[in-house]
N, C-alpha and C positions, 0 to 999 in steps of 0.2 A: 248603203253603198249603191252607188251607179250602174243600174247594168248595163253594158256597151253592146249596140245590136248587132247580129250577128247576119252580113250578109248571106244572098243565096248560094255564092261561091262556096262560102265558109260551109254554110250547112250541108253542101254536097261533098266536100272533102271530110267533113267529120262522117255523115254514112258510108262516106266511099271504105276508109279505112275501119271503120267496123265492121264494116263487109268484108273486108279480107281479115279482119281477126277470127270474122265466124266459120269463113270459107277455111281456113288454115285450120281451126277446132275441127271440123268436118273431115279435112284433109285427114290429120293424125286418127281419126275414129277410125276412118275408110281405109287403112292400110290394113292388108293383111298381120298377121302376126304369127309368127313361125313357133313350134317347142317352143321348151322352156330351154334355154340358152347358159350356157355355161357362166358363172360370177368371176369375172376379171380377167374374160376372156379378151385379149384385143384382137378389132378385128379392123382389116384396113381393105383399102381398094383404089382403083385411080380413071377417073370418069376419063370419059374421050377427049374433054377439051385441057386435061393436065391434072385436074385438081384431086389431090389426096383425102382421100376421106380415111379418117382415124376413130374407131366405136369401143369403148370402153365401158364393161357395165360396171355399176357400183351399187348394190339395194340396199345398201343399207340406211340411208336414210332417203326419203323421197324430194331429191332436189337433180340437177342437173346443172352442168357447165357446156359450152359452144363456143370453142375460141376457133377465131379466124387469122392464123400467123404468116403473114405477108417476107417473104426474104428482101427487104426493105428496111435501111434504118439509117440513122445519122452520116454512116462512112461513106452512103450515094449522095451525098451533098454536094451538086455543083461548087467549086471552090470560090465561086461571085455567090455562092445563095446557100450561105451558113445557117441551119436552122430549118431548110425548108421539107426538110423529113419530118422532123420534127410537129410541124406546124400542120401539116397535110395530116398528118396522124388524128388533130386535135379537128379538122373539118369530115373526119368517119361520121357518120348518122348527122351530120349536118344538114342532111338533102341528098335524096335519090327521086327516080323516076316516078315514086310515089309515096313521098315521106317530106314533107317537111321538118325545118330542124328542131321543132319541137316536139314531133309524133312519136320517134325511136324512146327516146330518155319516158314520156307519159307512159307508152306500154308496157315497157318495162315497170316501172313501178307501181301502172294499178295490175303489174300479174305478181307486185313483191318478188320483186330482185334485182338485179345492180346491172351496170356495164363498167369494166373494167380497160382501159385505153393504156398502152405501154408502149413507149418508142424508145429502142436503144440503141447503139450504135450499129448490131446487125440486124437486127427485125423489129417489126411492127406486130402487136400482138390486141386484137380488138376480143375480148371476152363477158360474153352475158352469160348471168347466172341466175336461173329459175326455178321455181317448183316443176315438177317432176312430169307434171300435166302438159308443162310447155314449150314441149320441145318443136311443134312444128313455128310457134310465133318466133320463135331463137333463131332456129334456121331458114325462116321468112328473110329477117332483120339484117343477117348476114349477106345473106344473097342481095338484096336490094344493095349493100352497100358494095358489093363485090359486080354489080352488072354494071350500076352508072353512080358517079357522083355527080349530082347533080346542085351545083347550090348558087345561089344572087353574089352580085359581087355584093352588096349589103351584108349575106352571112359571112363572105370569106373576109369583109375588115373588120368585122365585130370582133372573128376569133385572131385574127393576123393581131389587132390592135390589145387583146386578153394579154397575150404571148409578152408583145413588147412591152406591157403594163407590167406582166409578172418580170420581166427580164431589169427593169429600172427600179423595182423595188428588192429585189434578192438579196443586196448585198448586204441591206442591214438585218436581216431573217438569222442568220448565223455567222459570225467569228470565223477568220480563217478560210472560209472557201477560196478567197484566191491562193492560198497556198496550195490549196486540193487542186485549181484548174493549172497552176503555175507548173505545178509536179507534173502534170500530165503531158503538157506542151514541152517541156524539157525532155522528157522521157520519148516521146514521139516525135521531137523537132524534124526527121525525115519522114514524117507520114501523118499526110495530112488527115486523110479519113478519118483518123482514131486524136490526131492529134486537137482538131479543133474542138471547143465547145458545142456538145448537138444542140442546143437552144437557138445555137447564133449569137446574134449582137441586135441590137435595138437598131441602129442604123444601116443595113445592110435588111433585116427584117422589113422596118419601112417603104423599101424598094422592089419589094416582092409584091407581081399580081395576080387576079388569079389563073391567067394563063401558065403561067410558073406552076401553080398546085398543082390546075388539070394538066400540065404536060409530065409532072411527077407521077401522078397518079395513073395517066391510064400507061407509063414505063413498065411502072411495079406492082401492080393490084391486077393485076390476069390472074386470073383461075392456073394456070401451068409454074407461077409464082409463087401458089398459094398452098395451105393445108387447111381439113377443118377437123378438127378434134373434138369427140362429144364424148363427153364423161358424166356417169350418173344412172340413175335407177331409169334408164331404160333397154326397151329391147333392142338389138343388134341388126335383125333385121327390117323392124320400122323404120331404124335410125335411117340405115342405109337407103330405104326405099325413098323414105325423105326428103334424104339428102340429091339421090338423084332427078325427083320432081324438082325440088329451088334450085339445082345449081348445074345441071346440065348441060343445058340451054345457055349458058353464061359463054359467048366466044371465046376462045383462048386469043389477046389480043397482038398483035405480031408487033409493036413498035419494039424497040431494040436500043436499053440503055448502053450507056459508055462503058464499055471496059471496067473492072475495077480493077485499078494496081494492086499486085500483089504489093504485099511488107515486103520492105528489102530485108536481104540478110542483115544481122544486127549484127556493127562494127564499131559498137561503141569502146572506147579503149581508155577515156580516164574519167572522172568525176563531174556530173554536170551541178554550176552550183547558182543560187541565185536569193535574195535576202529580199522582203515584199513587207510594204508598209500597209497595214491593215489597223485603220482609225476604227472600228468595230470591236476590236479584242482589247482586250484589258492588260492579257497577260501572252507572253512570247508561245510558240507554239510550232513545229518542226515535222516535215513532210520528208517520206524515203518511198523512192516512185526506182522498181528496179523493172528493167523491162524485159519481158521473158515470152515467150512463144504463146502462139492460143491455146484456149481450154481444151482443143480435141487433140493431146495428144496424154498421154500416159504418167508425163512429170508432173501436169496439173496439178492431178490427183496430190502429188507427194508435198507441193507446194500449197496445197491447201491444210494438210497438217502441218505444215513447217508453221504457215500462218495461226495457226490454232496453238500448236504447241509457244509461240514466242507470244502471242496478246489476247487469248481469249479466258477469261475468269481471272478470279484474284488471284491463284496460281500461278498461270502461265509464267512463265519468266520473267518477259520486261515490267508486266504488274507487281509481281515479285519483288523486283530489283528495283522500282521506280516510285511504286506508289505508298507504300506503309508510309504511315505520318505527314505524307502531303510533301517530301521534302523535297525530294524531285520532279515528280510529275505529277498534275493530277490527272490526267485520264491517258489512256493506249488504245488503239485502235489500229486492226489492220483490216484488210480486203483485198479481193482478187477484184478485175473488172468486169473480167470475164468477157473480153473479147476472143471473134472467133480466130481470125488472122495472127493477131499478134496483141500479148495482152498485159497487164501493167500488174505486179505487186506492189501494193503500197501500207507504207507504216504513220501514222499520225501520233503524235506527243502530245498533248498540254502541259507546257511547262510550268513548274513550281515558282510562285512569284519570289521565293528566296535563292531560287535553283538557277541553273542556266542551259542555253542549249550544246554547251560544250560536253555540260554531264552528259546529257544522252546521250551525244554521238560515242562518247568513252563508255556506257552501258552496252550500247547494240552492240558495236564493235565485237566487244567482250562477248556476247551471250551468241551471235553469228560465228565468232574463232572456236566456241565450245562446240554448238551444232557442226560447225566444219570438221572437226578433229575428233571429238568423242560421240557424235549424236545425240539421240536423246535416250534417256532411259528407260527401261522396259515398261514403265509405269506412265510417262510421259506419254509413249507411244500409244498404249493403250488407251490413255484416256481421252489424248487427242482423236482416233480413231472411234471412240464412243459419241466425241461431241460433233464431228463430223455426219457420223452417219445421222446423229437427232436432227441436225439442220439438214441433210437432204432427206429423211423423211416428213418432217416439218413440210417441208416444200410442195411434195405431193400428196400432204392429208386431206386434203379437201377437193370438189372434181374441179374445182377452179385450177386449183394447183397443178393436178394431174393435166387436165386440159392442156395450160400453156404447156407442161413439160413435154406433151406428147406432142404439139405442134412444133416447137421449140427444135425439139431431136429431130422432126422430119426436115422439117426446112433448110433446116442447117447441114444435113445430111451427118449428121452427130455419131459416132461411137464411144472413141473413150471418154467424149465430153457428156455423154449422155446422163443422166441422174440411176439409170440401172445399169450402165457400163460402170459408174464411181462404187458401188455397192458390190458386184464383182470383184473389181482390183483388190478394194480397198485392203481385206487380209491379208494382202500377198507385199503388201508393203513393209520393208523392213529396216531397222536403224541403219544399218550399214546407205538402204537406198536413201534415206533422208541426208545421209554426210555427200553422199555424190551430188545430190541434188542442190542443195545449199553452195557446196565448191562448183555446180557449174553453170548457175543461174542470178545467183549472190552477192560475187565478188565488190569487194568496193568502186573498182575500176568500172562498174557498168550499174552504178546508182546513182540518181539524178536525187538532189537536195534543195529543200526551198523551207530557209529557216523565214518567220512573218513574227514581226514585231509590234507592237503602238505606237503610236507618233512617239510619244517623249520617251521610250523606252531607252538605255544605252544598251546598246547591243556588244557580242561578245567582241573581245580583241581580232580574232581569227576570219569575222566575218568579213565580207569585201565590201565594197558602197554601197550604199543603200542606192535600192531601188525606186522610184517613185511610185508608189501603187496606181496612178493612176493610169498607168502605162498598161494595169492588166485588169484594168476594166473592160 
């Protein structure tokens, strides 16, 4: 193989940065270390220039998490610049003041461990995970990318042009997605934040440069924006000590994004409906997008058993009702979105290729008039309430997990949305509250519908025109 020489430049950025791997190891030695510290104590504090620091220990095994969660995500998208939260997400460790966009992702992996990137409609969550040893290279890594982004307009079209790559290719990856984005936009048609696709569009993304990033980025990536969360087998007051050497010194930067509309009040008053030709699927397939208030308040909680109770295991209900023998459905599927403002339940079908989408709407109907009028049963309830609380511990078993949740809840300034506000309530939830909650978030009058067909398929009698799918590309 060729070896390629390595200018002088070159060879003084590879010391350079060695040199602050070693300086950083030095750093974490040279910090004092207080007692022995209480296990799963958290402990929090708020530097001068805004930024939250959140310490959580975990010893049980020797690993750690460092998530950095920005209150930044899809719903700040200039309404000319779909996607471009999104995309700023994807140029994190791209290049800062002393990092090329290869340096971040190499360190990480010769200290064996990952970085984790998430952009969703209300934050931005950047998370490394290391050995237990490496907490000051973690919160190095962070900090660099929380003082300056720094990158060529050559890195910002490599990744700008990934995005569009991934965005032209999606549609044949999986069946039905435009029903799933179809559902959404109907559900939200007066709110655009939530309503648009956070990817964007391949053509509206082509138009983005990188002054668009850096004017996104230095809006929302201030330290007074920010949290940082460290979970894992270390101590609480290294952490902190730490944390105050990398992230101090980070200006709290004063530019000043737009406004975000609040959600309007929701006045939806009869049935949104819409039929989507999807050349990808084989077989018909049917979306219920009912739009209900954000995660932080109290009915969430009862709407995510509602969800569990109607499609989660072969049990649940609509599996129940749907799937033995294949005749109506093959597969169920529901979700929350979990936005914070204002947030979408939604139910998915795979219909039976002898079946139709008429039977479900006559199943849900039916198994919603029961939840309305009789609830569910005391065995229902319970089990729903079992399989709940395993997915929000699920969630935080790991200090990855824990990490984002603890960033997550501050940023967002979270209570009953919280992942330990849900485990609270959760008991105190009863049949009678799931029949109000069903009757007042439910109704058919405020469910938006998007039945999606195959080209040659003949659709039901009841259905209205076909759409042209290409219209929801």
């Amino acid at each position: 193989m060729r070896k390629l020489p390595i200018s002088r430049w070159a060879c003084s950025r590879i010391v350079f940065i060695w040199l602050c791997v070693a300086q950083l190891c030095a750093a974490q030695g040279s910090v004092a270390t207080a007692g022995p510290q209480t296990v799963n104590r958290l402990q929090s504090l708020t530097l001068g220039n805004g930024l939250r620091i959140l310490v959580q220990e975990q010893h049980d095994n020797p690993s750690l998490a460092v998530c950095a969660s920005y209150r930044a995500g899809s719903r700040d998208d200039p309404q000319d610049k779909a996607g471009l939260a999104h995309l700023v997400g994807q140029l994190l460790f791209q290049g800062s003041r002393n990092l090329t966009p290869d340096d971040a992702y190499r360190l990480i992996s010769e200290h064996g461990g990952e970085i984790t990137n998430t952009v969703s409609a209300d934050i931005t969550q950047l998370c490394v995970a290391l050995p237990a040893n490496s907490l000051a290279l973690a919160l190095w890594l962070q900090s660099e990318v929380m003082r300056d982004l720094n990158i060529s307009n050559e890195a910002f079209g490599e990744q700008r042009d990934l995005v569009v790559a991934t965005l032209l290719s999606s549609p044949s990856e999986r069946a039905h997605d435009k029903g799933r984005a179809r559902v959404r936009e109907l559900a939200f048609e007066d709110y655009w934040p939530y309503q648009h696709d956070p990817l964007g569009e391949a053509a509206t993304l082509t138009q983005l440069g990188l002054s668009d990033a850096l004017d996104f980025y230095l809006t929302h990536y201030s330290p007074g924006n920010a949290a940082i969360s460290i979970v894992g087998d270390v101590n609480s007051a290294q952490a902190v000590a730490l944390s105050r050497q990398y992230f101090e010194t980070i200006p709290t930067r004063v530019v000043t994004a737009a406004p975000l509309v609040a959600s309007p009040a929701f006045r939806q008053s009869s049935e949104r409906f819409d039929v989507v030709t999807d050349r990808h699927c084989i077989v018909p397939g049917v979306f219920y997008g009912y739009r209900i208030p954000g995660f932080n308040i109290d009915d969430h909680l009862a709407l995510e058993l509602i969800r569990a109770i109607l499609t989660t295991g072969d049990s649940a209900r609509l599996p129940f009702s749907l799937i033995p023998l294949r005749t109506r459905a093959l597969a169920v599927e529901g979700w929350l979105t979990g936005n914070q403002l204002s947030d979408l339940f939604g139910i998915y079908v795979t219909v039976a290729p002898l079946s139709s989408v008429d039977k479900i709407h006559e199943v849900l109907a039916a198994e919603l008039k029961r939840l309305r009028f009789l609830g569910p049963s005391q065995g229902e309830l319970a089990k729903a309430k079992a399989q709940l609380r395993s997915e929000i511990l699920r969630q935080v078993s790991t200090p990855a997990g824990l990490a984002a949740e603890l960033g997550r809840t501050e940023v967002l300034a979270l209570k009953a949305g919280s992942l330990e506000g849900q485990l609270a309530l959760l008991p105190n939830i009863t049949a009678q509250r799931i029949r109000q909650v069903v009757k007042a978030y439910l109704p058919d009058s405020q469910r938006s519908i998007v039945e999606i067909y195959p080209p040659s398929w003949v659709q039901d009698p009841t259905a209205p025109s076909k759409r042209d799918s290409d219209a929801h590309k």
